[in-house]
N, C-alpha and C positions, 0 to 999 in steps of 0.2 A: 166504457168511457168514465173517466175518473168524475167525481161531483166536486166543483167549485165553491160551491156554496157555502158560508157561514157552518159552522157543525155547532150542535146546539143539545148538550145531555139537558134531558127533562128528567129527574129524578123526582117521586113523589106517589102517592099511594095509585092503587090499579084505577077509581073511579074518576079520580082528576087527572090520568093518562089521558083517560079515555075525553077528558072535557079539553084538554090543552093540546093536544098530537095534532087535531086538526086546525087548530088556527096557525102552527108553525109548518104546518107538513110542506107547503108549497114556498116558504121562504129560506129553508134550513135543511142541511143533512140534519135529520133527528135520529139523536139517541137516547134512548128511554129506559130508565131501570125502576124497581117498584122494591128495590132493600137497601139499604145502606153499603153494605159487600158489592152486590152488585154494580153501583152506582160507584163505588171507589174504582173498582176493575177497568170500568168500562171510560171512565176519568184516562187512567195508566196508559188503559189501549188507546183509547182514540184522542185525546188531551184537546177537548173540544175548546170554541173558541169562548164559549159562553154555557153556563151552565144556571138551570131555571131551577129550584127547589122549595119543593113545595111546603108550608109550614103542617100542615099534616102528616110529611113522612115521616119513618122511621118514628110511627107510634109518636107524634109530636116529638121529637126530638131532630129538628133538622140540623141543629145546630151542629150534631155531632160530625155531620160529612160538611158540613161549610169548615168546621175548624180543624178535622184533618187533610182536606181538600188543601186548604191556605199554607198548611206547615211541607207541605210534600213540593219541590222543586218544579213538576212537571208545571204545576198550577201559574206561574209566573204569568201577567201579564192576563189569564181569564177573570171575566167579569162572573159574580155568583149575584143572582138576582131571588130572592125570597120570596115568594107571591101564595096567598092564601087566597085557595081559586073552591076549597067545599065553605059550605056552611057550619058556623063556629060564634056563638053568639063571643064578642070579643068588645069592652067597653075602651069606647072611643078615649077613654083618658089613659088606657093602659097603652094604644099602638105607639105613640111615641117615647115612650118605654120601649117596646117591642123594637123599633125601628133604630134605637141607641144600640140596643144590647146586641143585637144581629150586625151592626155596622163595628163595633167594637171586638165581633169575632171573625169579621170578613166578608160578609155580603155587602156590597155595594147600591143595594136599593131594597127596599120592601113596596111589594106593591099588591093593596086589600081588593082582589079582583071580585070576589063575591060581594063585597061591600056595593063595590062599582057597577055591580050587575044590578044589585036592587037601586040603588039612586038611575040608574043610566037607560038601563035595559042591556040585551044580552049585546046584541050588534056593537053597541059605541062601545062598552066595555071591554069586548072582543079589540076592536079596533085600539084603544088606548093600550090593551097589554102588549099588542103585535108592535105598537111602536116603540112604549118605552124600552123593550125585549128586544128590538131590533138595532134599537139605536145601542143599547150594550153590545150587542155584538160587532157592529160596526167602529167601535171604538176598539176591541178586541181585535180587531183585522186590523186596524192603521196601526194601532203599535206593533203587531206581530211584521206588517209591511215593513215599519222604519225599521225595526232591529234586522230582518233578511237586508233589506238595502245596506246598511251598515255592517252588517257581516260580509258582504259583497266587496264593499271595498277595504275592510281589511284584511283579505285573502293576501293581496301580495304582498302586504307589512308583516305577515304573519308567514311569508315565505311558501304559502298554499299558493293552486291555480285549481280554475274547477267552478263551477255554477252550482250558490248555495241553495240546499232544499229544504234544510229547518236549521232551525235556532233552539237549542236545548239549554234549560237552569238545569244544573246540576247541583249538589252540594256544595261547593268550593269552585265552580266554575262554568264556563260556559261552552258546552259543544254543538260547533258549527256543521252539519250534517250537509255533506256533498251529494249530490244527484245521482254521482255512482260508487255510492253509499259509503267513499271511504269520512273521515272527521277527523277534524280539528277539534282540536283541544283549546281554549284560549282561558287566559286568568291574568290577575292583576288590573291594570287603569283600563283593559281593551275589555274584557269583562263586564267591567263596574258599566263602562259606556253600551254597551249591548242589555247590561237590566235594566239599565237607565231606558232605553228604548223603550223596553215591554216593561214598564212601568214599575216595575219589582220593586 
């Protein structure tokens, strides 16, 4: 049976896997990589709807998979959320720095979950990253919804018939993926209107 659900790459070192897998396991297909390689791959493969990266990975460097994450087609339309879930003494004057320079290379929020854990406790912390995280992805599914619906109905303008199954960015255009797996090609003003969709 296929899974419906939100898909959701956690990329981020093995110890904060191991803290974050289980507050999304029951809301999300989870996908989980602990390298940067692996985490681009499994981007390619699966082109999740939301991807969670942790500021610990990739030897602190996360920025490197958010900012070739952003430059690669597939990525159109995914939400990348930043969340620093180990302990990392980090002074409160530098996060909104931190929260500039990361929104300036394509992460769409930073969220200091260990910070949240010591003011909060673990449970409400828990609960404030399941939301904010959820609610990214749920924004990730409405736009991925409008651009199918509007790939839908430019099927007969575009001379197709057929029941759409994805919506792909490509380099210079956009391919409409049919159900029985043949595609559309579309570019130009029908194009622009389908990034415009998924938010590209």
């Amino acid at each position: 049976m296929r899974d419906t659900r939100p898909s959701l790459l956690i990329a981020d070192t093995p110890g904060a896997l191991r803290l974050l897998e289980p507050i999304f396991r029951d809301e999300a297909a989870l996908v989980c990589a602990a390298t940067h390689d692996e985490a681009l791959q499994r981007c390619r493969e699966r082109r999740p709807d939301a991807l969670l990266v942790g500021y610990h990975f990739d030897e602190l460097r996360p920025y490197r998979l958010i900012r070739e994450v952003r430059s690669q087609p597939f990525a159109d339309g995914v939400r990348v959320v930043l969340v620093r879930a180990l302990a990392l003494h980090l002074d409160p004057r530098d996060e909104g720095a931190i929260r500039s320079a990361y929104r300036e290379i394509g992460a769409d929020e930073f969220i200091d979950f260990h910070a949240t854990v010591e003011k909060l406790g673990a449970e409400a912390a828990q609960r404030l990253l399941k939301s904010k995280v959820l609610a990214s992805l749920g924004r990730s599914r409405r736009a991925k919804a409008q651009a199918l619906d509007l790939a839908q109905r430019l099927l007969p303008m575009l001379g197709a018939a057929g029941r759409v199954a994805d919506v792909r960015c490509e380099r210079d255009c956009v391919l409409i993926v049919l159900e029985d797996f043949s595609t559309v090609l579309v570019s130009g003003t029908s194009a622009e209107a389908l990034l415009a969709a998924l938010g590209a």
